[in-house]
FITI-472336 format. One line per field, with one value per residue (C-alpha): residue in three letters; x, y negated, z negated. Coordinates in steps of 0.2 Angstrom, whole numbers, plus 5000, padded with zeros to 4 digits. Last residue first. Layout:
FITI-472336
residu: c(ALA/...)
px: c(X/...)
py: c(Y/...)
pz: c(Z/...)
END
This chain:
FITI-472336
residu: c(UNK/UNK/UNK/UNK/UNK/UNK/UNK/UNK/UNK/UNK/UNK/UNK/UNK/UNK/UNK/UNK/UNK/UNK/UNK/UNK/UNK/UNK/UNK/UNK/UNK/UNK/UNK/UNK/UNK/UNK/UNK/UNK/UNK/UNK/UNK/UNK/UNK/UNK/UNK/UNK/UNK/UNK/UNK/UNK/UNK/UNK/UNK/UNK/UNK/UNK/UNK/UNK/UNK/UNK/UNK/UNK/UNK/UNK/UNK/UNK/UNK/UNK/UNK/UNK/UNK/UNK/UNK/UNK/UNK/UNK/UNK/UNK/UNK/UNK/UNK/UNK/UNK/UNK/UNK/UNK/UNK/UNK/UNK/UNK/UNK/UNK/UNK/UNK/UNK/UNK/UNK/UNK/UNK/UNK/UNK/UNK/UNK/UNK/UNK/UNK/UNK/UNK/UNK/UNK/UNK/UNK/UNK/UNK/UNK/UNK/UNK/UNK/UNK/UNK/UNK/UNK/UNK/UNK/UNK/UNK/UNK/UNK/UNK/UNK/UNK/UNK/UNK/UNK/UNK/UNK/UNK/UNK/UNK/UNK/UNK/UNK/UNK/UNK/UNK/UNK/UNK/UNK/UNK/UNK/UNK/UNK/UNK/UNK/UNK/UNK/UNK/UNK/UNK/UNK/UNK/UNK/UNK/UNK/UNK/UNK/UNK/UNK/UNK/UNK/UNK/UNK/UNK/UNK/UNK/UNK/UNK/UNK/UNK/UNK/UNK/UNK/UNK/UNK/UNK/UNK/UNK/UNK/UNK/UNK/UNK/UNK/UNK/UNK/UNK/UNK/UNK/UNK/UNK/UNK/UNK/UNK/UNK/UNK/UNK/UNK/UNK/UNK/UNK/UNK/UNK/UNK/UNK/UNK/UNK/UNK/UNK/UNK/UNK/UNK/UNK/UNK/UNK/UNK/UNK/UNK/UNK/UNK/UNK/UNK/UNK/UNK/UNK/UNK/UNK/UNK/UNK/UNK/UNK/UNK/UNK/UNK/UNK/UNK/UNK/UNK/UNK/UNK/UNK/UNK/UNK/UNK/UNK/UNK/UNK/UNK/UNK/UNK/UNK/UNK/UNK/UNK/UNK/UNK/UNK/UNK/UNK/UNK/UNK/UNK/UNK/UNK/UNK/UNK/UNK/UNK/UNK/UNK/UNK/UNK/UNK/UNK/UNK/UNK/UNK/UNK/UNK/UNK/UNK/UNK/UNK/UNK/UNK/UNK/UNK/UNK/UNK/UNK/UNK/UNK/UNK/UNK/UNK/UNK/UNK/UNK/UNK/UNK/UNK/UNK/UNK/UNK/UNK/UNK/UNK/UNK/UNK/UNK/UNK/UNK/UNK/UNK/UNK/UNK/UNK/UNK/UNK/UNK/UNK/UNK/UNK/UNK/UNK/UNK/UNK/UNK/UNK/UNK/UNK/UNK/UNK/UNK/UNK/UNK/UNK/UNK/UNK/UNK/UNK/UNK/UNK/UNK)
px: c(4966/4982/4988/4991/4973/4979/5000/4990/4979/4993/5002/4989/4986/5005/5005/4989/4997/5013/5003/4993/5009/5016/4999/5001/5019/5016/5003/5013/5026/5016/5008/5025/5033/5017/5017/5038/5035/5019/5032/5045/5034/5025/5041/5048/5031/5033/5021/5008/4997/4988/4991/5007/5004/4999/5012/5026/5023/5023/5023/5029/5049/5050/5035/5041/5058/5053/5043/5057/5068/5054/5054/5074/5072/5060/5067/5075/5057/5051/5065/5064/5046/5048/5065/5055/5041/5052/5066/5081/5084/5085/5103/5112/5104/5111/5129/5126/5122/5136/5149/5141/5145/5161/5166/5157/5168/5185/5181/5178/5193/5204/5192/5180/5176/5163/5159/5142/5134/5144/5142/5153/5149/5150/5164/5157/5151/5167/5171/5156/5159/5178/5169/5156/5168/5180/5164/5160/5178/5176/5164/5176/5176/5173/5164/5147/5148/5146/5166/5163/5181/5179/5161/5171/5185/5171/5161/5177/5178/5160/5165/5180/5170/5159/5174/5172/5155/5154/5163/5152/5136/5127/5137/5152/5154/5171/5184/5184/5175/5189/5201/5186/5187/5205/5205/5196/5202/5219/5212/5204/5221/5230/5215/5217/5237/5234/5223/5236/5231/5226/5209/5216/5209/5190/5190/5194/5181/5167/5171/5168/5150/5146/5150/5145/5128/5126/5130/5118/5105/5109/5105/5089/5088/5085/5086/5097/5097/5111/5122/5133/5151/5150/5155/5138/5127/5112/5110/5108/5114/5109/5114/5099/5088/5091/5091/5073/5070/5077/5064/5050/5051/5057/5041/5028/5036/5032/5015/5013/5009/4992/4995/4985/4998/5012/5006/5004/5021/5028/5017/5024/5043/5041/5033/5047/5060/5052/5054/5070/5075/5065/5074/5091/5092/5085/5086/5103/5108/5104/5113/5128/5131/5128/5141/5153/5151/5153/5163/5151/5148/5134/5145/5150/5131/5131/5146/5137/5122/5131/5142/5127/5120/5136/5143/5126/5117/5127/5128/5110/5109/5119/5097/5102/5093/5080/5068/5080/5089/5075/5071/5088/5088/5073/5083/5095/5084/5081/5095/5101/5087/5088/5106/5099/5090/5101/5089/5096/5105/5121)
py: c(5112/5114/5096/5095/5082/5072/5070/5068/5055/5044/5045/5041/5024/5022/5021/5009/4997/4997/4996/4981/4973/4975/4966/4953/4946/4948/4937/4925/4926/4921/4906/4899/4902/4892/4880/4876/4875/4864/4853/4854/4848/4833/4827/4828/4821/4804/4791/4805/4801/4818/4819/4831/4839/4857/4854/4851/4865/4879/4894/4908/4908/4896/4903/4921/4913/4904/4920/4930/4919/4916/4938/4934/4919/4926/4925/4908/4902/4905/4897/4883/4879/4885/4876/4859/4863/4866/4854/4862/4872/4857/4854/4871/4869/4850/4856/4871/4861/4851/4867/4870/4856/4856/4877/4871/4856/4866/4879/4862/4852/4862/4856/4862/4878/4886/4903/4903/4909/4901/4882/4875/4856/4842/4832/4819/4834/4840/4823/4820/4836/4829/4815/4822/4836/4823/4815/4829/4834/4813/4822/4835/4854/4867/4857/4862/4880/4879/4883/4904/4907/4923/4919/4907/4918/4931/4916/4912/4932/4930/4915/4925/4940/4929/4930/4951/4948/4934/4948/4962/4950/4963/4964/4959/4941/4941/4929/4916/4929/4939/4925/4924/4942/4941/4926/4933/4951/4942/4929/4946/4953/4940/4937/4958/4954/4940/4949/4963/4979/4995/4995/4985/4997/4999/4979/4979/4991/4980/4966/4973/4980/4966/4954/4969/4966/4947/4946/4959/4950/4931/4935/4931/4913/4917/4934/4925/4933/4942/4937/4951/4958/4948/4930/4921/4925/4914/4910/4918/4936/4949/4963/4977/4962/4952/4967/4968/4951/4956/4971/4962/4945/4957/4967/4951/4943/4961/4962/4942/4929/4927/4913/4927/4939/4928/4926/4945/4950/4936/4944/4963/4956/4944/4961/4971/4959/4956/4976/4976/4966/4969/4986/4979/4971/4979/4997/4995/4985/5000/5012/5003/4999/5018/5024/5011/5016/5000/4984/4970/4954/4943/4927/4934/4934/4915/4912/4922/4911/4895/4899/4897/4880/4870/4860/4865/4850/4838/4840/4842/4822/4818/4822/4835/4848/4841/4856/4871/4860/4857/4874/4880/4864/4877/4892/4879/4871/4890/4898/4885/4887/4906/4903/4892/4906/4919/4936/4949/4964/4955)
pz: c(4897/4905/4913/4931/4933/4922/4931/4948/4939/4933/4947/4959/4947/4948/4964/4967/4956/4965/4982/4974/4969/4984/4993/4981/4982/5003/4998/4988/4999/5016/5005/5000/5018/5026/5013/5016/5036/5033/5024/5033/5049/5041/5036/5055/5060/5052/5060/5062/5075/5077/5097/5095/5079/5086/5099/5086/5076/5089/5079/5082/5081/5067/5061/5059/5053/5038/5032/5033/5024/5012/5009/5007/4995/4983/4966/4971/4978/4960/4951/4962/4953/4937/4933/4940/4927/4913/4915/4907/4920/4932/4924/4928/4945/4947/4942/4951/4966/4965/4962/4980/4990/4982/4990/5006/5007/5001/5016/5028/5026/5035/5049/5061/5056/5068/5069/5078/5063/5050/5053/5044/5040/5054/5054/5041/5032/5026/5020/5010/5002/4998/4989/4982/4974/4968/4959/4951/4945/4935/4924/4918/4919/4911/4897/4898/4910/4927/4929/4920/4924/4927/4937/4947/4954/4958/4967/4978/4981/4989/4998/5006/5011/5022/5035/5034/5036/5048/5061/5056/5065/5067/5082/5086/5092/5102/5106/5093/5079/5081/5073/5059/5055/5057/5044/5032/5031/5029/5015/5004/5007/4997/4985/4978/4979/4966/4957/4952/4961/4955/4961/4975/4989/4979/4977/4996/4999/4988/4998/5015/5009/5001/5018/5030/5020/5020/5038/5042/5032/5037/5056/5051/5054/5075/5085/5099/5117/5124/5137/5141/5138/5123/5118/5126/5113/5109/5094/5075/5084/5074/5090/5088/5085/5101/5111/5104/5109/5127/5128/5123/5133/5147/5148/5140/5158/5169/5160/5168/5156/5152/5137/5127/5132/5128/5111/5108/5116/5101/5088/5091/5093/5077/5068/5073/5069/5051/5048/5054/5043/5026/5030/5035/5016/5003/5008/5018/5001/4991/5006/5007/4987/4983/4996/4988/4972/4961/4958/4951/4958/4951/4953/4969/4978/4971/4982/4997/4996/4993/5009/5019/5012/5013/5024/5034/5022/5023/5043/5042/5039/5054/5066/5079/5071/5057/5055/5052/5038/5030/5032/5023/5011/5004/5006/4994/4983/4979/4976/4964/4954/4956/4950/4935/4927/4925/4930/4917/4929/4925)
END
């Protein structure tokens, strides 16, 4: 699995970008559809790829790839927000609690505001998907190592009791970095495992009239509003088989888009890259102020104007962060080269 398959980046990317479609339209039914699904898609598609491995090795690999890009955006996001506020002359005392709250904010991962702690803490905003995705791995790859010598069954069992106590805690409590939606995030992960053995994208899996069950129970799921993963909202019985239909849809369309060649390329792209267009995402989300630099431009539709300069911005952040590491890569390689010429004996 270390080859890139092609129509998983497809599905990954009409997703992260359903991600700031969704983002843009709160409080208009359409998200529903779109929040029955788009979460648990990203920790399905993480179990397609699932591999057991060296538990040590996972957590600091995925610490590196995941909770550095993090912290890194929060710090940034904390610099340019003290910066704005400045030029808005706020007060040093107001740029003081701005900072020191948003960095609360980071330490704890909340998506939103946190009301179930000890104290109300301030949301950090979309990326509170990294520390979620990496207790989630991390979680799974434990119960993999526990059941090594476990019949599958027994392996599923305990993966639906670290799910449900993890979402049970999640009534009551919101741990932080979010360890909670990890441990329920396992039981997507797992549901991609499943899938991966018994390879269901493929032609003939399963038949036509499958597709149209998983609208229809889809449909259903959003008709009471979708889960909604980071304030530990399941609504429904409904909703897990939703997520799960959801999903097998956009496979379905992913698997079908690869054949196209200029639409494969396209969501291909922001596949490959939907962590750096996460980050991207939410640096405008919380910088800038959309809606006032619009407001007076006379744009019938201002909610498609939005997701789109949202989408530009995201593309045009990734392709220059893109460059600049592929100009630090090159520049490294260059030192090499001369370091190892200038050891040589002559």
């Amino acid at each position: 699995m270390n080859k890139r398959i092609g129509w998983i980046d497809i599905a990954k990317g009409i997703t992260i970008l359903l991600v700031i479609v969704g983002h843009t339209l709160i409080g208009y039914k359409v998200n529903d559809y779109i929040y029955a699904f788009h979460m648990p898609l990203f920790f399905i598609c993480s179990g397609l790829l699932f591999k057991p491995k060296d538990i040590k090795m996972v957590a600091k690999n995925n610490a590196k790839k995941l909770l550095v890009p993090y912290y890194v955006t929060c710090g940034i996001v904390i610099a340019a927000r003290a910066i704005s506020a400045y030029l808005q002359n706020w007060t040093p005392e107001q740029i003081k609690y701005l900072t020191v709250n948003t960095s609360i904010a980071a330490l704890f991962a909340y998506g939103v505001d946190g009301c179930k702690w000890f104290f109300n803490v301030w949301m950090i905003g979309a990326v509170w998907f990294f520390w979620a995705f990496f207790w989630s791995n991390l979680f799974l790859q434990i119960i993999f190592y526990v059941t090594r010598d476990k019949e599958e069954w027994q392996r599923a069992c305990l993966v639906i009791i670290v799910a449900t106590l993890s979402f049970i805690v999640g009534q009551y409590i919101w741990i932080p970095t979010n360890v909670d939606i990890g441990g329920f995030a396992v039981l997507f992960i797992y549901i991609g495992y499943l899938m991966r053995k018994v390879r269901v994208w493929e032609k003939g899996k399963l038949p036509w009239y499958a597709y149209i069950a998983f609208v229809i129970i889809w449909v259903e799921a959003s008709k009471i509003g979708g889960i909604n993963m980071v304030i530990r909202l399941v609504p429904g019985w409904i909703i897990i088989p939703g997520a799960v239909a959801g999903t097998l849809l956009i496979f379905k369309g992913s698997c079908i888009a690869e054949k196209i060649k200029p639409v494969s390329d396209v969501f291909s792209w922001y596949g490959r890259n939907t962590l750096k267009i996460l980050c991207a995402h939410y640096f405008e989300l919380v910088i800038i102020p959309w809606d006032k630099l619009l407001l007076g431009m006379g744009i019938e539709n201002r909610r498609l104007f939005v997701i789109t300069c949202r989408v530009v911005f995201a593309t045009v952040a990734v392709l220059l962060i893109n460059g600049l590491m592929a100009l630090i890569k090159k520049s490294k390689q260059k030192n090499k080269s001369e370091t190892d010429v200038s050891g040589q004996v002559v």
